[in-house]
TILUMNU-664442 format. One record per atom (N, C-alpha, C): residue in one letter; x, y, z. Coordinates in steps of 0.1 Angstrom, whole numbers, padded with zeros to 4 digits, always signed. Each point is the difference from the previous one (the first is absolute). Layout:
! TILUMNU-664442
AXYZ;...
//
This chain:
! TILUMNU-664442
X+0194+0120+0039;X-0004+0004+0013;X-0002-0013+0009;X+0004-0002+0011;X-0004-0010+0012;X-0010-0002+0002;X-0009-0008+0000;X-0010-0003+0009;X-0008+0009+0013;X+0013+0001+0009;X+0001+0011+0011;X-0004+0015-0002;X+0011-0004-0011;X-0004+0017-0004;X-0015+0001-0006;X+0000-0008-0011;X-0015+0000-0007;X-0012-0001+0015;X+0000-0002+0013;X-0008-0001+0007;X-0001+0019+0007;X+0015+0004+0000;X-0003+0011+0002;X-0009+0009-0004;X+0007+0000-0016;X-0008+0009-0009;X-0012-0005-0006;X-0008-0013+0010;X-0012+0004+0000;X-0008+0001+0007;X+0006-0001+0014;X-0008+0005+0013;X+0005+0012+0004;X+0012+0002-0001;X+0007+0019+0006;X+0007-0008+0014;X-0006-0011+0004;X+0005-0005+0013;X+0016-0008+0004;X+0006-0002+0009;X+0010-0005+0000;X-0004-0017+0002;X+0009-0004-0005;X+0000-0018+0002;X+0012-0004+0008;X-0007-0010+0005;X+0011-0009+0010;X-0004-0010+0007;X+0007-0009+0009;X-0003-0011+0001;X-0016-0002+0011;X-0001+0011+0006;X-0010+0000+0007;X-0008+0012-0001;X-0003+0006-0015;X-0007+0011+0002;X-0009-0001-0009;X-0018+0003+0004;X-0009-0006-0007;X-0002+0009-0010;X-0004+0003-0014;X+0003+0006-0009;X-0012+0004-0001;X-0009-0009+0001;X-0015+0000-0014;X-0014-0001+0013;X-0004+0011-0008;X-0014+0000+0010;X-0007-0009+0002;X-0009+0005+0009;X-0012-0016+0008;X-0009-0001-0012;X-0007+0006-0004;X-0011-0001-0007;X+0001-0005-0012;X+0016-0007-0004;X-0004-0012-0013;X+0013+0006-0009;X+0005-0007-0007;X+0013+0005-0011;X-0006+0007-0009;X-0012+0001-0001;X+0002+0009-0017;X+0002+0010+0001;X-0003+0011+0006;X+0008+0014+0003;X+0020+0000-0005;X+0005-0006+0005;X+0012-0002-0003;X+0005-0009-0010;X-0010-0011-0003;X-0003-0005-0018;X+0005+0008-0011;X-0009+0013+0005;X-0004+0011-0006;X+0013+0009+0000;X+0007+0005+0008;X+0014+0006+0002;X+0008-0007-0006;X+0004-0016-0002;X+0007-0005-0007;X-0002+0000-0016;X-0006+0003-0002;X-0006-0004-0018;X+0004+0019-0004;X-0005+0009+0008;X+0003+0014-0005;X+0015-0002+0005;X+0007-0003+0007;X+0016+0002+0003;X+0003-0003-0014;X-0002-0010-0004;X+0007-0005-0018;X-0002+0007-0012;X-0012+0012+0002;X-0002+0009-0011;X-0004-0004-0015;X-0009-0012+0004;X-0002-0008-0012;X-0009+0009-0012;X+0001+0012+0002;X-0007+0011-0012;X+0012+0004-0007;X+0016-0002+0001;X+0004+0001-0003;X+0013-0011-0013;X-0010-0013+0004;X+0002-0003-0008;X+0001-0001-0013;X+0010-0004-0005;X+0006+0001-0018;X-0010-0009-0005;X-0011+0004-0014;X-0008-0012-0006;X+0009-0001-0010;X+0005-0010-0004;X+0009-0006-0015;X-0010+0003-0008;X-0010+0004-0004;X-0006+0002-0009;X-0001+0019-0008;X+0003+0004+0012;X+0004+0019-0004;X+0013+0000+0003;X+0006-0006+0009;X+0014+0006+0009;X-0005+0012+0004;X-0010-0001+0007;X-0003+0013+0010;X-0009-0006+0011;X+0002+0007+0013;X-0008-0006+0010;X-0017-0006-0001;X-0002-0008+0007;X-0016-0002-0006;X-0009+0010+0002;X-0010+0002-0012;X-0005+0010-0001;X-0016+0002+0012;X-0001-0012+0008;X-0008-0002+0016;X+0008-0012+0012;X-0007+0005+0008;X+0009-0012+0011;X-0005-0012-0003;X+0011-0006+0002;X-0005-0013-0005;X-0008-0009+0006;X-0008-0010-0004;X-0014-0011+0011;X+0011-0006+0005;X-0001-0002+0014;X+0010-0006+0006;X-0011-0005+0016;X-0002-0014+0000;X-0007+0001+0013;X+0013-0012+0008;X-0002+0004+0015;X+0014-0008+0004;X-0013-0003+0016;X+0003-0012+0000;X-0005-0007+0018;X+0010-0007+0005;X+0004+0000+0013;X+0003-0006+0012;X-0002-0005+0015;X+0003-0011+0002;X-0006-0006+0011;X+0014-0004+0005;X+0002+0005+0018;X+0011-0009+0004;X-0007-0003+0012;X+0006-0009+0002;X+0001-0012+0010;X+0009-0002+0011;X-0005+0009+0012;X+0015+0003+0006;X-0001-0012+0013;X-0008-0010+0001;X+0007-0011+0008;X-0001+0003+0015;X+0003-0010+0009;X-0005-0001+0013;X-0013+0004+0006;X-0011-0002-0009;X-0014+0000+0002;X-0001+0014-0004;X+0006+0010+0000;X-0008+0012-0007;X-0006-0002-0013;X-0007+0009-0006;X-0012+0003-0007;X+0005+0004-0015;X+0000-0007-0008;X+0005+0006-0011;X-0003+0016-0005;X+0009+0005-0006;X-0006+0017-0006;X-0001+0001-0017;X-0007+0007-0005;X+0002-0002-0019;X-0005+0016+0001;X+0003+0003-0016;X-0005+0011-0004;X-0003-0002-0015;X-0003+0008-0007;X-0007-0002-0015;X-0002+0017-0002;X+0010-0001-0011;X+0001+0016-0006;X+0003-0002-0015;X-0007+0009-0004;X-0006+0004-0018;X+0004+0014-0003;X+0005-0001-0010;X+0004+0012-0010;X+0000-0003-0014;X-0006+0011-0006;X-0002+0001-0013;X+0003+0017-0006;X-0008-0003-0010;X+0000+0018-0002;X-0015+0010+0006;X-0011-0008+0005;X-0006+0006+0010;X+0004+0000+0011;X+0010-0011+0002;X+0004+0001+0014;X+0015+0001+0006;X+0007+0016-0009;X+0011-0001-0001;X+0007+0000+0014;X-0008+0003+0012;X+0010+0001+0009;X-0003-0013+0009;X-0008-0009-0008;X+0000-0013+0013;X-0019-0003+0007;X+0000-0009-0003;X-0015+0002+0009;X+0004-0018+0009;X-0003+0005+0013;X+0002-0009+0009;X-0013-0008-0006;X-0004-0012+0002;X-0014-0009-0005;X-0006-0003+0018;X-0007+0001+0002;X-0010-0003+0014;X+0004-0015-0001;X+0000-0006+0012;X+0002-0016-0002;X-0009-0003+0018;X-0009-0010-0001;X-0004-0002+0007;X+0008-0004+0016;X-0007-0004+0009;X+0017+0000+0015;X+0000-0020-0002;X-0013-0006-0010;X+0008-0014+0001;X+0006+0001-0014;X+0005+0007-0008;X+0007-0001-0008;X-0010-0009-0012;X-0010+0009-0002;X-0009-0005-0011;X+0004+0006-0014;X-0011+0003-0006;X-0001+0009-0015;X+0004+0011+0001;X+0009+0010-0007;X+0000+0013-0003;X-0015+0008+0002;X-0004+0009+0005;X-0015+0005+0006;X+0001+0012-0008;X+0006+0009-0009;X-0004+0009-0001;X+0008+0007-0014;X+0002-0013-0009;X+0007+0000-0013;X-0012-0006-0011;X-0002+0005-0011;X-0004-0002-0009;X+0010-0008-0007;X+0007-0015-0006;X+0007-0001-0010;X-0012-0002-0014;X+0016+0007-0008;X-0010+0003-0015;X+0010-0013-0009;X-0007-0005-0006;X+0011-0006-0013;X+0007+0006-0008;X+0013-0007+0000;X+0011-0001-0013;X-0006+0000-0010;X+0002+0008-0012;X-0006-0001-0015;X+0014-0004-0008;X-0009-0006-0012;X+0007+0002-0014;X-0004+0006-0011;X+0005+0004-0013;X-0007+0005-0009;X-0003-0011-0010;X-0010+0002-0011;X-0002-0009-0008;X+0013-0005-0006;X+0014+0008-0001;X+0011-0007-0004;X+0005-0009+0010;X-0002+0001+0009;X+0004-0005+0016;X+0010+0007+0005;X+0003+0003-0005;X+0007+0017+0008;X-0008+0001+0016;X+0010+0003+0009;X-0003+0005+0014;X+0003+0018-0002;X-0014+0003-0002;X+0000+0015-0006;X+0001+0008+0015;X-0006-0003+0010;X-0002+0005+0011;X+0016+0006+0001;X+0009-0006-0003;X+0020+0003+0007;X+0004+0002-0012;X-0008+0006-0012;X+0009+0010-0010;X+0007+0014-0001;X+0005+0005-0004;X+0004+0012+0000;X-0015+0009-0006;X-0001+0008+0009;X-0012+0008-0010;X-0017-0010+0007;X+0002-0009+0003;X-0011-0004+0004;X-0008+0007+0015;X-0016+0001-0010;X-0006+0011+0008;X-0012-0009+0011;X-0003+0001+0013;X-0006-0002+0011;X-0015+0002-0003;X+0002+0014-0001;X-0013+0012+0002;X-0013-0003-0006;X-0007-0006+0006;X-0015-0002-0004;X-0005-0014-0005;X+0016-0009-0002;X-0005-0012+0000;X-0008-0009+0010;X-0007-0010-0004;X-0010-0012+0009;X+0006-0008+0002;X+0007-0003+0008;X+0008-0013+0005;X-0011-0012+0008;X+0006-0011-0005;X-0004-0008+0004;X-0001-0008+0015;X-0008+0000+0009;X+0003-0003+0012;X+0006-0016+0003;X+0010+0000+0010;X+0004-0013+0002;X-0007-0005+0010;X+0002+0010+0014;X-0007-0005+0012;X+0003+0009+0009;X-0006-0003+0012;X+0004+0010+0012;X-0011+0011-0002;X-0001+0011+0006;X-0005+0012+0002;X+0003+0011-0002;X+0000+0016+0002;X+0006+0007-0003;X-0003+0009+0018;X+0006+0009+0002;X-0002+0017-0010;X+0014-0003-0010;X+0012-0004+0003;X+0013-0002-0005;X-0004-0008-0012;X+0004+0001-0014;X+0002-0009-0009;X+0020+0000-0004;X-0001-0015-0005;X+0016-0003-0004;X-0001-0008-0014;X+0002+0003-0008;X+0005-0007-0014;X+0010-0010+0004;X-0004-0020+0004;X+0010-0009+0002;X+0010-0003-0009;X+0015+0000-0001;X+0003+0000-0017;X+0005-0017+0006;X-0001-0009-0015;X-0001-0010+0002;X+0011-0004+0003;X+0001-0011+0009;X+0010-0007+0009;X+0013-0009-0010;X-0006+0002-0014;X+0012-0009-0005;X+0003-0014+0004;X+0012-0004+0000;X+0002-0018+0005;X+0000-0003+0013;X-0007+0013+0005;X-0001-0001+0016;X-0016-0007+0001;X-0001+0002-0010;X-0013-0010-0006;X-0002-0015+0000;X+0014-0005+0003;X+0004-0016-0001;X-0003-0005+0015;X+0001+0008+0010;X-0003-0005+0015;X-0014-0002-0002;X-0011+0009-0005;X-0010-0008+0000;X-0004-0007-0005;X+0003-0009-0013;X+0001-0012-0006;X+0002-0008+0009;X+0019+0000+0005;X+0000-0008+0010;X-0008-0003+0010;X-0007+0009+0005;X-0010-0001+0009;X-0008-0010-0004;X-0005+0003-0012;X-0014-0005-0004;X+0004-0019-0004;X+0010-0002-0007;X+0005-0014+0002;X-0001-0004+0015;X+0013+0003+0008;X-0003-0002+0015;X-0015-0004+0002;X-0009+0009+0000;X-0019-0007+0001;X-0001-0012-0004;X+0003+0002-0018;X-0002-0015-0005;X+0007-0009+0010;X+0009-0003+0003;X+0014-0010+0007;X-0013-0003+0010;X-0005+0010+0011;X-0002-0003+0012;X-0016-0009-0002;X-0005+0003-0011;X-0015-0005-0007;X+0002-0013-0003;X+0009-0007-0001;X+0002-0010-0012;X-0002+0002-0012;X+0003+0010-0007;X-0001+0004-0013;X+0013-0005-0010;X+0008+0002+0009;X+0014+0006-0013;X+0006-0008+0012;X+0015-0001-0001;X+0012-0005+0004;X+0010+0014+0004;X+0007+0001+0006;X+0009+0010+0002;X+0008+0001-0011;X+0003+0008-0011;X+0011+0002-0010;X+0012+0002+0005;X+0009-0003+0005;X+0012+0005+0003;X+0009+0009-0006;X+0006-0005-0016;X+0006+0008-0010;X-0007+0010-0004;X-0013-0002-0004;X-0007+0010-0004;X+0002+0016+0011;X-0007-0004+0012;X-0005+0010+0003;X+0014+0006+0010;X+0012-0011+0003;X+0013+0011-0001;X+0001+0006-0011;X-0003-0002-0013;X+0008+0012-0012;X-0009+0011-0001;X-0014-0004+0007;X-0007+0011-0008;X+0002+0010+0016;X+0004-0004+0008;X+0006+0008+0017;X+0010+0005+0000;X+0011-0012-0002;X+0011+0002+0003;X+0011+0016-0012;X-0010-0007-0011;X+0013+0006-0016;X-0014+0010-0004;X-0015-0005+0005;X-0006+0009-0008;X-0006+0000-0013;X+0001-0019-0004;X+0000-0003-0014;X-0012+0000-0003;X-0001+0008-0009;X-0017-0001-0008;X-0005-0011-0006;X+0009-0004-0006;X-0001-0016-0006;X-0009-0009+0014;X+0007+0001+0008;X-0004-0010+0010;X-0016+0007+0008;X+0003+0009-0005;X-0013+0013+0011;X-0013-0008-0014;X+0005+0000-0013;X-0009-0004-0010;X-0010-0014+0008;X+0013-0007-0001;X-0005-0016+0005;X-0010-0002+0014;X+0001+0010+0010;X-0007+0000+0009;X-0012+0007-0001;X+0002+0011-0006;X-0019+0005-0002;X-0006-0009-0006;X+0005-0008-0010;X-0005-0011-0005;X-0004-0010+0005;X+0010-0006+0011;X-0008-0009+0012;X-0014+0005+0010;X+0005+0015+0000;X-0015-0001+0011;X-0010+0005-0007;X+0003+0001-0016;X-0016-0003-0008;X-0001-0013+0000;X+0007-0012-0003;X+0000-0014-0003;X-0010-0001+0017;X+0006+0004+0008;X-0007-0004+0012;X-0008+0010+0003;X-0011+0005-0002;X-0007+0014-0001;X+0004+0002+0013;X+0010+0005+0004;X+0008+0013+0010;X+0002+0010+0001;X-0004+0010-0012;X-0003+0015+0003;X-0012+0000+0011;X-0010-0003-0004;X-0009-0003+0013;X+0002+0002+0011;X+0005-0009+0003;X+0001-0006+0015;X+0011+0013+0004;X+0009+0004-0010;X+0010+0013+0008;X-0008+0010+0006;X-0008+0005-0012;X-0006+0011+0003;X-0005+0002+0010;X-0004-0012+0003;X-0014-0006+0008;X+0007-0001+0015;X+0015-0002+0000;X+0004-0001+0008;X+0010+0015+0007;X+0002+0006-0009;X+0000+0016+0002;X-0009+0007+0004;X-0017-0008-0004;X-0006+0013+0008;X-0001-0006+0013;X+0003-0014+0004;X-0002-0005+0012;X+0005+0007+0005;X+0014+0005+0001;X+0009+0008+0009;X-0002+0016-0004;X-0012+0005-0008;X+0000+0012+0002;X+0012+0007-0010;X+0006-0006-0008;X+0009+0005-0011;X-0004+0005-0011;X-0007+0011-0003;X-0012+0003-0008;X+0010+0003-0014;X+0011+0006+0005;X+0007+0008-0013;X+0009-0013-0006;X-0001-0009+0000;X+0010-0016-0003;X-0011-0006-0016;X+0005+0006-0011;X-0012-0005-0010;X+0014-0005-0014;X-0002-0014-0001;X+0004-0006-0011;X-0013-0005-0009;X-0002+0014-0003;X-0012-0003-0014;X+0007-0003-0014;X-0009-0003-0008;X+0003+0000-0016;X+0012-0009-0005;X+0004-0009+0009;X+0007-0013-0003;X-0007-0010-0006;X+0006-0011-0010;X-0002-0006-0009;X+0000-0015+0005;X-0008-0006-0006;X+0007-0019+0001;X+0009-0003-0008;X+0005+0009-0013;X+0016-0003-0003;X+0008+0007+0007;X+0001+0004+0008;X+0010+0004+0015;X+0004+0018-0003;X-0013+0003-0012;X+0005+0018-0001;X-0004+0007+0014;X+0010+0006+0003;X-0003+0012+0009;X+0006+0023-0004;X+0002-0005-0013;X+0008+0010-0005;X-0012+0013-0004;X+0005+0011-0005;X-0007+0010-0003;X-0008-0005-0013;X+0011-0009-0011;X-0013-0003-0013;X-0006-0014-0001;X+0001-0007+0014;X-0008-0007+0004;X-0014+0004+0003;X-0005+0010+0002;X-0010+0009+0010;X+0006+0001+0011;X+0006-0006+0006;X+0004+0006+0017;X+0010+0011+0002;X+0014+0000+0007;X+0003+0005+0005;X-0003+0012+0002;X+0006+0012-0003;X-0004+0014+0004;X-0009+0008+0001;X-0010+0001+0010;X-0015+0001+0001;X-0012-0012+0005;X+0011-0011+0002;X-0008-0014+0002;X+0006-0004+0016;X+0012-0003-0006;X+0007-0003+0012;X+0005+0008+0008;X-0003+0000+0018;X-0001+0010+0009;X+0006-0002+0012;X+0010+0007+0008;X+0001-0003+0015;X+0008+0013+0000;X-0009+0003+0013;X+0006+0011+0009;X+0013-0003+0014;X+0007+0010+0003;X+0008-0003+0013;X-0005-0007+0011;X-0012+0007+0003;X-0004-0006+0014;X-0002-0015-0001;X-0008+0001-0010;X-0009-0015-0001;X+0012-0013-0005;X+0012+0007-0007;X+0011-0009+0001;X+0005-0004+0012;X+0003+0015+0007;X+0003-0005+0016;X-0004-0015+0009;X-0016+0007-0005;X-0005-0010+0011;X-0001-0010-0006;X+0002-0006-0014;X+0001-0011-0006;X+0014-0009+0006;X+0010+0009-0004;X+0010-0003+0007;X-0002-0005+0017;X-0004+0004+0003;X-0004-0004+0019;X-0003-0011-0002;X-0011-0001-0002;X-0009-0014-0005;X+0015-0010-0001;X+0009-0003-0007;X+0007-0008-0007;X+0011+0003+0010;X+0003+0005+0008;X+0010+0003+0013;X-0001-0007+0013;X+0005-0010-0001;X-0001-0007+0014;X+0002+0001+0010;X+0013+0014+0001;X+0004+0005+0006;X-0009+0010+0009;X-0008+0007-0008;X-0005+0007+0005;X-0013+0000+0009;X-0008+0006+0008;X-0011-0001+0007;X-0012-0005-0008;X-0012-0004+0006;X-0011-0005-0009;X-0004+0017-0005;X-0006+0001-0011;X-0007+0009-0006;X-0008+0003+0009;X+0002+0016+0006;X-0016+0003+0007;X-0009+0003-0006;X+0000+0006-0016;X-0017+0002-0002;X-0007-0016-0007;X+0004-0012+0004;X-0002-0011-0004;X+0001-0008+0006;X-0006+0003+0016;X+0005-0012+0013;X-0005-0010+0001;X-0013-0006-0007;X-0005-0009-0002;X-0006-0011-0015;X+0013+0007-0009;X-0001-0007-0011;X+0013-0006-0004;X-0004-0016-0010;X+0007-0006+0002;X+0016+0003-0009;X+0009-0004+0004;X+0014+0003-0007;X-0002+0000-0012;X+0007+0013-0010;X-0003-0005-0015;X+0009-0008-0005;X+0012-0004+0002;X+0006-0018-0001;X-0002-0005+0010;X+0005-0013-0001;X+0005-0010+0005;X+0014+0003+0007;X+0005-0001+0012;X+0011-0001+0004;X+0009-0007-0013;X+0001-0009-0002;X+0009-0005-0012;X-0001+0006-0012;X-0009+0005-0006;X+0002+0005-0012;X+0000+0020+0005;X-0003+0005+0008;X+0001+0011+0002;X+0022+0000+0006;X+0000-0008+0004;X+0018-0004+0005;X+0008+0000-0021;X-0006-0008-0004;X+0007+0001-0012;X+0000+0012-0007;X-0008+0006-0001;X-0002+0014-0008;X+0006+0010+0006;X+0000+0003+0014;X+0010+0008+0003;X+0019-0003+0002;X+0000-0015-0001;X+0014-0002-0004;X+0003+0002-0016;X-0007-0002-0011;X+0003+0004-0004;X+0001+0016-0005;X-0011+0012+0006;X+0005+0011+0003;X+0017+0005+0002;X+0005-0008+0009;X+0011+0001+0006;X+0011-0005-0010;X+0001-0004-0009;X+0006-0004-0010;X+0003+0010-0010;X-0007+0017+0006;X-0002+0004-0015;X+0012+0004-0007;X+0003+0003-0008;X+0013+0000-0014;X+0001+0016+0000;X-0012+0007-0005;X-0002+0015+0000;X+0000+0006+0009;X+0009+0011+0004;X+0002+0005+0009;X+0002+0012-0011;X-0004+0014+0005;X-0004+0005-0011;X-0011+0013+0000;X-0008-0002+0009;X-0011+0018+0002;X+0005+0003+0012;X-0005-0007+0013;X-0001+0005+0018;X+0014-0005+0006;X+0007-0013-0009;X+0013-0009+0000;X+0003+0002-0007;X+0019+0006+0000;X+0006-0002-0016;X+0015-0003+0000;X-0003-0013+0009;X+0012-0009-0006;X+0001-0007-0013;X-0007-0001-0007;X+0001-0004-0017;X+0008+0008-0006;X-0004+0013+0003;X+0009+0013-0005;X+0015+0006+0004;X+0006-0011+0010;X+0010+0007+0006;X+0011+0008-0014;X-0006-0012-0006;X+0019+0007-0014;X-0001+0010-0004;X-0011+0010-0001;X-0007+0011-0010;X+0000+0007+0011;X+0009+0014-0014;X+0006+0012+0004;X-0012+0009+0009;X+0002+0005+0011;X-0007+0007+0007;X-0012-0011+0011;X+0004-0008+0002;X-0005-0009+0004;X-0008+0004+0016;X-0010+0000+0003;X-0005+0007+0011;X-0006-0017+0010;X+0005-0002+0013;X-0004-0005+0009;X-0015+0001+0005;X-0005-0017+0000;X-0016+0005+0008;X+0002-0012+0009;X-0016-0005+0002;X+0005-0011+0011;X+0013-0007-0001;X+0003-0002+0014;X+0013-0003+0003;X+0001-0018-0010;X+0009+0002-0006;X+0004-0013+0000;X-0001-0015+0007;X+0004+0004+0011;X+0000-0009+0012;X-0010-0002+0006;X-0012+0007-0004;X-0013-0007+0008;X-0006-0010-0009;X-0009-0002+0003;X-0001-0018-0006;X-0019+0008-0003;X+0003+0000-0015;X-0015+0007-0009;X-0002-0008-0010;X-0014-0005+0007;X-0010-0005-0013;X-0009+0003-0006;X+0004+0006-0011;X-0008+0005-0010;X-0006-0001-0012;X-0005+0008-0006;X-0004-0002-0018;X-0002+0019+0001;X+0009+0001-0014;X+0004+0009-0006;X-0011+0001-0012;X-0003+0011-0006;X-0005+0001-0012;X+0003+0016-0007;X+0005+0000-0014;X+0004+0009-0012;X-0004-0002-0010;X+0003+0014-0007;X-0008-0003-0014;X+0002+0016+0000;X+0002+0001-0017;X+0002+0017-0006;X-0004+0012+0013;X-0013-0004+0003;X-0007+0010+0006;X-0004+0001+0014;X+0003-0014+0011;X-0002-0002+0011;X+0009-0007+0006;X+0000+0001+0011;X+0014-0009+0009;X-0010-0005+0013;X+0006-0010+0007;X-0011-0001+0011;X+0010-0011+0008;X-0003-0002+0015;X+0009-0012+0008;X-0007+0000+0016;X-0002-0014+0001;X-0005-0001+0013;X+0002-0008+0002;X+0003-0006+0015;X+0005-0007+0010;X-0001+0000+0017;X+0007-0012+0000;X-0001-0001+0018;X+0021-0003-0001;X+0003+0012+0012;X+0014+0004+0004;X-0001-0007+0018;X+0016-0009-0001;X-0001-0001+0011;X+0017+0007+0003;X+0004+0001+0010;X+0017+0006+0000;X-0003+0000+0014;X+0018-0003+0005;X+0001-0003+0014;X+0012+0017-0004;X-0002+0006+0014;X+0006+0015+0004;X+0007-0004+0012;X+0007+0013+0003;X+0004+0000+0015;X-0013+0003+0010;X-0008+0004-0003;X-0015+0001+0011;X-0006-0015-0006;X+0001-0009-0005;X-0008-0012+0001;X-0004-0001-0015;X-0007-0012+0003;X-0005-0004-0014;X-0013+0009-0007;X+0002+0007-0018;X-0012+0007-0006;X-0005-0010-0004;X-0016+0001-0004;X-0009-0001-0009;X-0013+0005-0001;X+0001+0002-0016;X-0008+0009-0006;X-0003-0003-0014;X-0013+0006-0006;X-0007-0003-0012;X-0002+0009-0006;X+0005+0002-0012;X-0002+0014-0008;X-0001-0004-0015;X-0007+0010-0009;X-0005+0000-0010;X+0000+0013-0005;X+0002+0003-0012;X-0001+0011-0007;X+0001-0003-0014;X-0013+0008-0010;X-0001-0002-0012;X-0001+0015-0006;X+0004+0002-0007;X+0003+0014-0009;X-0004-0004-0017;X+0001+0012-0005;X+0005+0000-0017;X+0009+0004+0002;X+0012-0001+0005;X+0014+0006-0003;X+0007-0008-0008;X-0002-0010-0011;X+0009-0009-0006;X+0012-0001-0007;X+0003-0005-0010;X+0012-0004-0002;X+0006+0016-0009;X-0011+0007+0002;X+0002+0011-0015;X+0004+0016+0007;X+0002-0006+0018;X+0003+0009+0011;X+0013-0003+0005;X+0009-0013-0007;X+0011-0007+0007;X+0014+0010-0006;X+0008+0003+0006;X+0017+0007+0000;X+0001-0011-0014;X+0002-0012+0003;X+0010-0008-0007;X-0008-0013-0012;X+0000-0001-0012;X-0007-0008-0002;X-0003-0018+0005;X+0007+0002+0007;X+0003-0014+0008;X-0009+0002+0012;X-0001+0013+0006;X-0006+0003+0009;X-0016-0001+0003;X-0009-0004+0008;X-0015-0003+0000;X-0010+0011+0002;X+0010+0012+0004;X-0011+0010+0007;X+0011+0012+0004;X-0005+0013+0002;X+0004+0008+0006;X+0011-0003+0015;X+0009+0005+0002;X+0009-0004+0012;X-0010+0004+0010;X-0009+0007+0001;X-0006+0007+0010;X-0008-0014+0010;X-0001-0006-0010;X-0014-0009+0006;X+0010-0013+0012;X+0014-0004-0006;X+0011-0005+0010;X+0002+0008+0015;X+0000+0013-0002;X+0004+0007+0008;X-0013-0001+0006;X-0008+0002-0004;X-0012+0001+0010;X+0000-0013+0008;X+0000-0008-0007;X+0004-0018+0012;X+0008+0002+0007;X+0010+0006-0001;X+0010+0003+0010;X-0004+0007+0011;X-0011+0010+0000;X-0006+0012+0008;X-0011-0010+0006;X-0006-0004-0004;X-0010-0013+0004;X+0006-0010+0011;X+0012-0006-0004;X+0002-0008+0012;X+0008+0002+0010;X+0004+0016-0002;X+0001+0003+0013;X-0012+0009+0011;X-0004+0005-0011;X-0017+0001+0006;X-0007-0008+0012;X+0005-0017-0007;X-0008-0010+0004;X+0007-0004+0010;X+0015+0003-0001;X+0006+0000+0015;X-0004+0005+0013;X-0001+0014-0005;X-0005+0009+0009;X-0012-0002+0009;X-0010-0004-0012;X-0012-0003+0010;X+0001-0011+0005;X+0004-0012-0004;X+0005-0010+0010;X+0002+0000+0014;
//
């Protein structure tokens, strides 16, 4: 399916070069029409060969940036199996916290099993653990995977701008660029060597990023499930990726719900982290040029736009967020999007494959979305 088309079938509206698609009051409404177009309930789990047995956790945010002093627009929409048909999330008009989401934590079992995305695994009456935010809405965050490595990088970047640490070069392209754990090892390790979890956190809540939690990391550089961390430890939601992402966008406007606080890099080291974004190798959940050779191969973001990202997979989750820029015949896009799911590798057509084709196609539906409201 086209992009064009994927815009159709999920506003009902016609597209074209001058016709406004998407309502005033913010993208998530049509967030929300894009994610049900894809029919993601009917996804195949490799674990039955039969559709999944609930909708899958799937939270998706976006912010564009339509240029010549207009006002940026975002939206934030959540689905689960309480929330099979979509729940728009309340977002403040400066683009603050989610206002009316409860997030719950990712669990594991004493095996480390991610029991929550088993077959047969039951909801009903359990105590989940609160991450942050509010409710009446609650959302089970599923863990971000090596989309987990941006905030490392982040947290190095602090050290750099502190005088703590030195910029890594090699390191923190492999653990961006390829996604290398090896190298993702070496750096949690540095910002224990330089007590830097701190100062992240510390510097997440400065910007109001409440759902951004790299707990249960080691000073020998564990960040894994039988380290104590990962799944249930380590935390990030779409929005708060979004606006992470902002933060580290030069491109883009200052942060309104943060008009008077100071940059969280350094122009030079916030400049290096997002080049190497732009480097990245995996292309693969919302982009899937990695995948062009494999049979059935479905188109998302366009190729030709210029996306810096970090990707994250694993048996049971898939996840990708970035800042898209692309020049069109109506002018230059840019836009910031993020989306983390459990749809992982155990949802993919092809064993080579990262994820369900659905989640490509949805990038594809996304940035013409982002055209639109442009």
């Amino acid at each position: 399916m086209s992009a064009r088309a994927a815009v159709r079938l999920a506003t009902g509206r016609r597209v074209g070069a001058h016709v406004t698609v998407l309502p005033s009051l913010g993208l998530g409404p049509v967030l929300r029409d894009a994610v049900q177009a894809q029919r993601f309930e009917d996804t195949p789990d490799g674990l039955t060969g039969a559709p999944v047995e609930a909708f899958p956790n799937l939270d998706l945010a976006l912010v564009v940036f339509p240029g010549s002093g207009a006002a940026p627009r975002w939206g934030n929409v959540l689905f689960s199996r309480e929330h099979p048909s979509g729940h728009v999330a309340r977002i403040p008009p400066d683009a603050g916290a989610v206002e009316d989401v409860l997030f719950l934590r990712d669990e594991r079992d004493a095996s480390g099993t991610s029991w929550l995305w088993q077959p047969g695994a039951r909801w009903e009456g359990h105590l989940f653990t609160p991450l942050a935010g509010r409710g009446p809405e609650r959302f089970v965050a599923p863990y971000p995977a090596s989309l987990l490595k941006l905030m490392v990088a982040v947290g190095v970047g602090l050290a750099v701008d502190a005088g703590r640490a030195r910029w890594p070069d090699d390191a923190v392209e492999a653990m961006i660029a390829v996604s290398s754990n090896e190298a993702t090892d070496e750096m949690v390790a540095l910002l224990h060597r330089v007590d830097g979890i701190g100062p992240l956190h510390a510097a997440f809540a400065r910007f109001g990023l409440v759902t951004l939690r790299l707990e249960g990391t080691t000073p020998a550089g564990g960040w894994r499930n039988p380290d104590g961390s990962g799944v249930g430890m380590i935390h990030m939601t779409a929005w708060d990726t979004v606006r992470l992402l902002w933060l580290l966008d030069a491109d883009a406007p200052a942060p309104p719900w943060a008009p008077n606080v100071a940059p969280l890099l350094r122009p030079p080291t916030r400049d290096r982290l997002r080049a190497v974004l732009g480097r990245q190798q995996l292309d693969e959940v919302l982009s899937s040029g990695s995948l062009r050779a494999l049979p059935g191969w479905v188109d998302g973001i366009p190729a030709r736009a210029r996306y810096a990202h970090k990707t994250g997979t694993t048996e049971n989750y898939a996840s990708d967020a970035g800042i898209v820029h692309d020049e069109g015949r109506d002018g230059p896009l840019h836009y910031i999007v993020a989306v983390l799911t459990n749809l992982g590798e155990r949802y993919a057509p092809h064993p080579d494959a990262a994820t369900t084709w659905k989640l490509p196609a949805l990038g594809a539906a996304l940035h013409a979305l982002a055209a639109a409201a442009r």
